[in-house]
C-alpha positions as CSV (number, residue, x, y, z in Angstrom):
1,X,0.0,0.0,0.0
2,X,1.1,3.7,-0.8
3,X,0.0,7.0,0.6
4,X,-0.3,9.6,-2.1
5,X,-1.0,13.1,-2.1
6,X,-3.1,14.3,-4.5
7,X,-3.6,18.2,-5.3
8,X,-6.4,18.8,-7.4
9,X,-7.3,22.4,-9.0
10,X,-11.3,22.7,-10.0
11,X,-13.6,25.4,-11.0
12,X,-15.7,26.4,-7.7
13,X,-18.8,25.5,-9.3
14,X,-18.1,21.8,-10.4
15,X,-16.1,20.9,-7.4
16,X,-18.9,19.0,-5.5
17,X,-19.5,17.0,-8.3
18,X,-16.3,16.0,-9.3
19,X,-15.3,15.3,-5.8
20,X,-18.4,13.1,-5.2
21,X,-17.4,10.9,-8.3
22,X,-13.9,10.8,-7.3
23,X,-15.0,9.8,-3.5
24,X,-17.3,7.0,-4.6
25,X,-14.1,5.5,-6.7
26,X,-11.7,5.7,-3.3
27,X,-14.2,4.9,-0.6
28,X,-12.6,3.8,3.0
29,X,-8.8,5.3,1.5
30,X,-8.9,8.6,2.1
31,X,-6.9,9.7,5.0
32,X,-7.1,13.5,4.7
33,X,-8.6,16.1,3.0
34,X,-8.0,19.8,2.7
35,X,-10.4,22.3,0.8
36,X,-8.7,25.7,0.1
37,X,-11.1,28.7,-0.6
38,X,-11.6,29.5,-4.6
39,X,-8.7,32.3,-6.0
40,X,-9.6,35.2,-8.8
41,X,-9.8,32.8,-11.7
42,X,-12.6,30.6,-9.9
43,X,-10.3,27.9,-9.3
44,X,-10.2,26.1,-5.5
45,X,-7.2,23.7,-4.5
46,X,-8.4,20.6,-3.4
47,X,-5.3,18.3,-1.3
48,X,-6.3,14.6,-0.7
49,X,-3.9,12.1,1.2
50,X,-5.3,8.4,-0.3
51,X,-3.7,4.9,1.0
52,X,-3.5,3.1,-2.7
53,X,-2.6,0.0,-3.7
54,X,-2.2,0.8,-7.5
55,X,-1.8,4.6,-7.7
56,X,-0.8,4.6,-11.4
57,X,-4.5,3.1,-12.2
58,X,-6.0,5.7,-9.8
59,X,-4.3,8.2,-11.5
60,X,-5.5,7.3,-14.6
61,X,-8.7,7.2,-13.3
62,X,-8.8,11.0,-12.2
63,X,-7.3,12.1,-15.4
64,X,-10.4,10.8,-17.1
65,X,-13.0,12.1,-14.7
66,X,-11.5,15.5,-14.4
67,X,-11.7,17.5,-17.9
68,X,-11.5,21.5,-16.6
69,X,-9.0,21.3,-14.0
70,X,-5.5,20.6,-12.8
71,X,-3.7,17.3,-10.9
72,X,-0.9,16.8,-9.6
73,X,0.2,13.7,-7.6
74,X,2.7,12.8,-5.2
75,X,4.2,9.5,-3.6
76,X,4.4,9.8,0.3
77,X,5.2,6.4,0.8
78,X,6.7,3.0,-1.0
């Protein structure tokens, strides 16, 4: 298992549905989550610490799902 850290960038007014989608995929992984409010171009930072068995799938996975924004991901543990 791997902990990842994944930043996400969203527009404000799709967040909750994008994040609902990506919640339902990583049910019972997530170990933190940090919401950071919305800056001048509408976009709000989204921080998520997941414990993954296969993050290069998951990633995959959130590339597909997320069309308008940004992600970024990083490998906390081996």
């Amino acid at each position: 298992m791997q902990i990842v850290e994944i930043n996400l960038s969203l527009p404000y007014e799709s967040r909750g549905k994008i994040l609902k989608s990506i919640l339902e995929r990583v049910r019972g992984k997530v170990r933190d989550v940090h919401f950071f409010p919305p800056n001048a171009k509408g976009l709000s930072e989204v921080r998520l610490e997941l414990l993954v068995s296969d993050a290069q799938r998951l990633i995959k996975e959130l590339k597909g799902t997320i069309k308008n924004g940004k992600i970024s991901v990083k490998v906390l543990s081996a």
